[in-house]
Each structure stands twice: as C-alpha cells, then as structure tokens.
C-alpha positions as CSV (number, residue, x, y, z in Angstrom):
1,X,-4.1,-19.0,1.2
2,X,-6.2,-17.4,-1.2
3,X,-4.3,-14.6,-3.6
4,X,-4.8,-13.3,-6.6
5,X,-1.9,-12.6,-8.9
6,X,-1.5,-10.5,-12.6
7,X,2.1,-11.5,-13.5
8,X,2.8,-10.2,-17.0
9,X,4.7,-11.2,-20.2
10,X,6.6,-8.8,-19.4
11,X,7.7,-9.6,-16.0
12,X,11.6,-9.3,-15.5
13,X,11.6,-11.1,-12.0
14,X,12.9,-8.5,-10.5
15,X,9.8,-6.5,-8.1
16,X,6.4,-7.6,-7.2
17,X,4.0,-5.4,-5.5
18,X,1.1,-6.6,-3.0
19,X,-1.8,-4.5,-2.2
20,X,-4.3,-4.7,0.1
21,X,-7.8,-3.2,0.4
22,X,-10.0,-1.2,2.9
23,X,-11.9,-1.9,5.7
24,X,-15.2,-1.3,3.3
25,X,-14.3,-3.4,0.0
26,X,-12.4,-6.5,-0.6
27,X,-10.0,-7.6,-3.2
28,X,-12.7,-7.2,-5.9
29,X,-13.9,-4.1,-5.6
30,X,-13.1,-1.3,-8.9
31,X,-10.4,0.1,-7.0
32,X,-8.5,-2.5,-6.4
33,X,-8.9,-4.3,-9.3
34,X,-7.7,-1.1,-11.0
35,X,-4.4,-0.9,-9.7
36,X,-4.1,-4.6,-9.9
37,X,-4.2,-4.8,-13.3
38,X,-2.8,-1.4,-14.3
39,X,0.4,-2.2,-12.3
40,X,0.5,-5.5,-14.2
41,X,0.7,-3.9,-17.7
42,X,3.5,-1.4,-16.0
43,X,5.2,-4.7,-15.8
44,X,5.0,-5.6,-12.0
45,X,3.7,-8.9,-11.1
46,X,1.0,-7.6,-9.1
47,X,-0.6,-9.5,-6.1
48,X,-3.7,-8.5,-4.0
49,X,-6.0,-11.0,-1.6
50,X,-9.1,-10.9,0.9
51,X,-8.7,-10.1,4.7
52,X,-10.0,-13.0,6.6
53,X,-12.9,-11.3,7.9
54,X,-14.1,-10.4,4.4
55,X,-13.6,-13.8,2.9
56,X,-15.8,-14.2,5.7
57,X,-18.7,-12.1,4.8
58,X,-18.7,-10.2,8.7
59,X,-18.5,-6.4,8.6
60,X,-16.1,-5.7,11.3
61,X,-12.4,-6.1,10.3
62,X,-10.7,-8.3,12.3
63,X,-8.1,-7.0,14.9
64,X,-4.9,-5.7,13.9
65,X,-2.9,-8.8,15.0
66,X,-5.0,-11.1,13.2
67,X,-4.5,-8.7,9.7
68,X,-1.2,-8.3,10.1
69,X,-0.8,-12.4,10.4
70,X,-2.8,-12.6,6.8
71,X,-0.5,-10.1,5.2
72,X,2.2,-11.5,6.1
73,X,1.4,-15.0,5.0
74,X,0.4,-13.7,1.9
75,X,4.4,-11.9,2.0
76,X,5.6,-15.7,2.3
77,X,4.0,-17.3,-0.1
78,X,4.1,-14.9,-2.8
79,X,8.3,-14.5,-2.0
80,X,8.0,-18.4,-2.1
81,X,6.2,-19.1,-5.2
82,X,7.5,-16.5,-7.7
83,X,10.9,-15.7,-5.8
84,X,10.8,-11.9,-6.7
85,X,14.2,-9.6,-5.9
86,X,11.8,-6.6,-4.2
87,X,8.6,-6.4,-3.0
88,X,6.4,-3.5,-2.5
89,X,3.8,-3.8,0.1
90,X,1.0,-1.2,0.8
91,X,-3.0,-1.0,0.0
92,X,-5.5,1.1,0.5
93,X,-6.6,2.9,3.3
94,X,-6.3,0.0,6.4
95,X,-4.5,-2.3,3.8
96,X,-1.8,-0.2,3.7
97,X,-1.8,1.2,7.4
98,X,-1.8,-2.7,8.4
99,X,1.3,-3.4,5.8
100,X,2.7,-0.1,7.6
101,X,2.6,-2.4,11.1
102,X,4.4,-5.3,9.0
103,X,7.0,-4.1,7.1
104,X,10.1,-3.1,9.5
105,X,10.6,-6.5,9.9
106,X,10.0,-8.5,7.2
107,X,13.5,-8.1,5.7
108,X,12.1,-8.9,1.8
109,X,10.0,-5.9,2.0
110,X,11.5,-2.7,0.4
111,X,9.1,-0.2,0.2
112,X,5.1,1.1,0.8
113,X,2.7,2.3,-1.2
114,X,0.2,3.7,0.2
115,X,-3.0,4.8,-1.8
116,X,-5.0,6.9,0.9
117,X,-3.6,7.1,4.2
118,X,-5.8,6.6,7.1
119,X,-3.9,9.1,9.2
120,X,-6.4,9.6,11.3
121,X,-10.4,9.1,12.0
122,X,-12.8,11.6,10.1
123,X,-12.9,14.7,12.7
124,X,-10.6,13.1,15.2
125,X,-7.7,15.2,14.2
126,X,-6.2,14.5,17.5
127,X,-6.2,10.6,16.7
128,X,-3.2,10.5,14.5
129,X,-1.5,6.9,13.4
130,X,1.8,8.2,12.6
131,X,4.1,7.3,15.5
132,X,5.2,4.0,14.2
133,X,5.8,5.3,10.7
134,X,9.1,7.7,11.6
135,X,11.0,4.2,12.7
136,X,10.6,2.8,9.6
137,X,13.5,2.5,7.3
138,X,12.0,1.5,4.0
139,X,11.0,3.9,1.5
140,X,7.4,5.2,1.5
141,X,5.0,6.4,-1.2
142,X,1.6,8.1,-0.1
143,X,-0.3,9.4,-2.3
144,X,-3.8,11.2,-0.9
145,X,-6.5,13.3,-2.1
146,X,-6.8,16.9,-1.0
147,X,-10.6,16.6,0.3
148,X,-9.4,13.1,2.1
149,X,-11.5,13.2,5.3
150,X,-9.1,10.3,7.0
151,X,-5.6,12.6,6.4
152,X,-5.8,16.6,6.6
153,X,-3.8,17.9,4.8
154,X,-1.8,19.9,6.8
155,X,-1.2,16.7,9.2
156,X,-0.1,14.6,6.8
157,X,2.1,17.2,5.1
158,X,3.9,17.4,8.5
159,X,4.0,13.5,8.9
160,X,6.1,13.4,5.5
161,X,8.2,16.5,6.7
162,X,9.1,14.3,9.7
163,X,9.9,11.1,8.1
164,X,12.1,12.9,6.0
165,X,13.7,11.5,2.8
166,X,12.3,8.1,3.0
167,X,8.6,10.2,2.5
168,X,7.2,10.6,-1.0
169,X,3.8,12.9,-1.3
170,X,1.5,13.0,-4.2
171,X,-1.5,14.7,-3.9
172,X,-4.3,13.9,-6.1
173,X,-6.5,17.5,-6.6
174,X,-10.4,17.1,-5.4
175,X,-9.6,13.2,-4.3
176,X,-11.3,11.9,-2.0
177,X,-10.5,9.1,0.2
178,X,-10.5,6.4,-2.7
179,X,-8.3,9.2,-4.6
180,X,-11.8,10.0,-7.0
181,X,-13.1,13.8,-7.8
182,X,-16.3,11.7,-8.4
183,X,-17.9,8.4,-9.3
184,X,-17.0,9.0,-13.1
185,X,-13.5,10.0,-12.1
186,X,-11.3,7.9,-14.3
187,X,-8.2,10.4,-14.8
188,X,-7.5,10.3,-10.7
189,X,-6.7,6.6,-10.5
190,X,-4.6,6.8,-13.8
191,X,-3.0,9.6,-12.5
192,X,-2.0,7.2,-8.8
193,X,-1.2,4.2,-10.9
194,X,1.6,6.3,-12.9
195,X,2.8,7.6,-10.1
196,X,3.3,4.0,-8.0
197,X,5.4,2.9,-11.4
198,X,7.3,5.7,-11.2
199,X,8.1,5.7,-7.6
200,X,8.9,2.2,-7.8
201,X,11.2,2.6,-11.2
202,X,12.5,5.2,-9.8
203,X,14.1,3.4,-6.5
204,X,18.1,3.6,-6.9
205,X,20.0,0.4,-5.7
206,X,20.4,1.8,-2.1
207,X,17.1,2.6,-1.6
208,X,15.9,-1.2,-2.7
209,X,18.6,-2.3,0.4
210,X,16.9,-3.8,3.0
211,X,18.0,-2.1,6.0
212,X,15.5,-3.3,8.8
213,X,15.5,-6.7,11.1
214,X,16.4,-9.8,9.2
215,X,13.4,-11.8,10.2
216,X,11.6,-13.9,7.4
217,X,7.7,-13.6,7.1
C-alpha cells in the first residue's frame, strides 16, 4: 500500500490525521500537499495516499465500495505501523465524503475533517449526501467556502444544525470549492490548516472516546 507520511520531531504519539483527495487531483496536488505538511509542523503525523484509480492514471473514480476498501487499508496500516492513540480521518471533497462512509465503524477513528464538503452536485440541490452523516457518532469538522458550488450554504448550515453538537462549521469568505478566493489565495488555506489544529487540539477526553462499533479496519 502506497502512503505517504510527514511525522514530525515533534510528534507526541498521541493523534495522526489521514487525508484524502478529490475526485480531480491525487495525493500530489498543491492542496493536498499543503495541508500535509502544514499539519505536520502543527505536530500531527500527517498521512495522505492515492485512490486506486488515480495511481492508475483512469479518470473515473472508482466505485464507492472499492474507495472505501483503500481508505480503510490505508486506516490499518498506518494504526499498525506508527500505533497512534487517535486518528483523524477526512479529505477533500470525495476523500472526505468517502472517509464519511468509513468511519462509524472503524472503532480507531475519532473524528472528520472535512475540507470542502461535497454535499451535493453543482445545481442539484435536491441531491443531498447528508443522510448517513446524522448517525455518526464521531466528531466532525467541515469547513467550506461561501461560493462552494458542491454545498449551499443554506443546506449545509441546516446539515450542521441537525447533527447537532458533534458538527463544527467554518466558513472560509469567497472560498471556493478547494477553500481559495483565487489562484494566488494563500491566506484561505492558512486560515483551514489553523483551524483543523485547533479543532483537533481542542477535542476534550470524551470527545476522543470512541463510541461507534468495535470493528478493526
């Protein structure tokens, strides 16, 4: 299994977070590689990897099943190796809506971040992926831009109103769908990164409880 890890001086052992990328860009894109190594000088061992289908070079992602079986082999091997205490799991856009599908029971997850939610197909407002999200007892970080053409910002207000305490909402002013104002946005992304440290930092003990099915990766 091919991952990518940024595990810092710093590290304390204690939480690593995996990210996954879009359906567009894989693991090496700007984006990603941003948050990868920002998280890593926050002090998280940071992890992030390639969909099979992009290792692949085919433009279609592969089906959700077949995702969802790469993440969580990725979970297990990362859990195995460097035997963190937590693990946040999330991505962007379809890497976090497939760790979304994943994370109820896998019982060393304990908390998404999700760095533009695809709540629902540009236009389609009547296509929302939400229902699976308000059964899921881990604590969840989204954070979206206000001109986000994949999560209105009305419907995904009401989403986080529904999930209720476990819901956390940041929303980056003039972000797009990859959180930007622009191409020579820099301020966005530093703005998201700080954000995701804080979140996590700011986790208390009961929150970091697993409290979903005890089933291993």
């Amino acid at each position: 299994m091919k991952w990518l890890v940024a595990k810092p001086d710093s590290w304390d052992g204690k939480t690593a977070i995996i990210l996954a990328h879009g359906a567009g860009q894989g693991m090496h894109s700007p984006f990603m590689t941003y948050f990868h190594t920002e998280l890593a000088r926050c002090g998280f061992l940071t992890v992030k990897f390639n969909f099979d289908y992009m290792d692949e070079q085919k433009k279609a992602p592969d089906p959700q099943p077949k995702l969802q079986a790469r993440y969580r082999a990725v979970v297990s091997e990362v859990v195995e190796e460097h035997k963190p205490k937590r693990v946040i799991i999330g991505g962007k856009s379809m890497g976090g809506r497939v760790a979304s599908y994943i994370a109820g029971d896998i019982s060393v997850v304990n908390g998404l971040v999700f760095l533009g939610y695809p709540l629902h197909p540009p236009g389609k407002l009547d296509q929302l992926r939400d229902q699976h999200l308000y059964g899921l007892e881990r604590p969840m970080l989204f954070i979206s831009g206000t001109k986000d053409t994949f999560a209105e910002r009305r419907l995904l207000e009401d989403v986080v109103r529904r999930t209720g305490e476990r819901a956390t909402l940041v929303w980056i002013e003039g972000g797009d769908h990859s959180l930007k104002k622009g191409r020579r946005d820099k301020e966005s992304l530093q703005r998201a990164a700080g954000h995701v440290a804080q979140w996590v930092n700011g986790l208390t003990d009961s929150q970091w409880v697993s409290v979903g099915p005890t089933s291993q990766p």
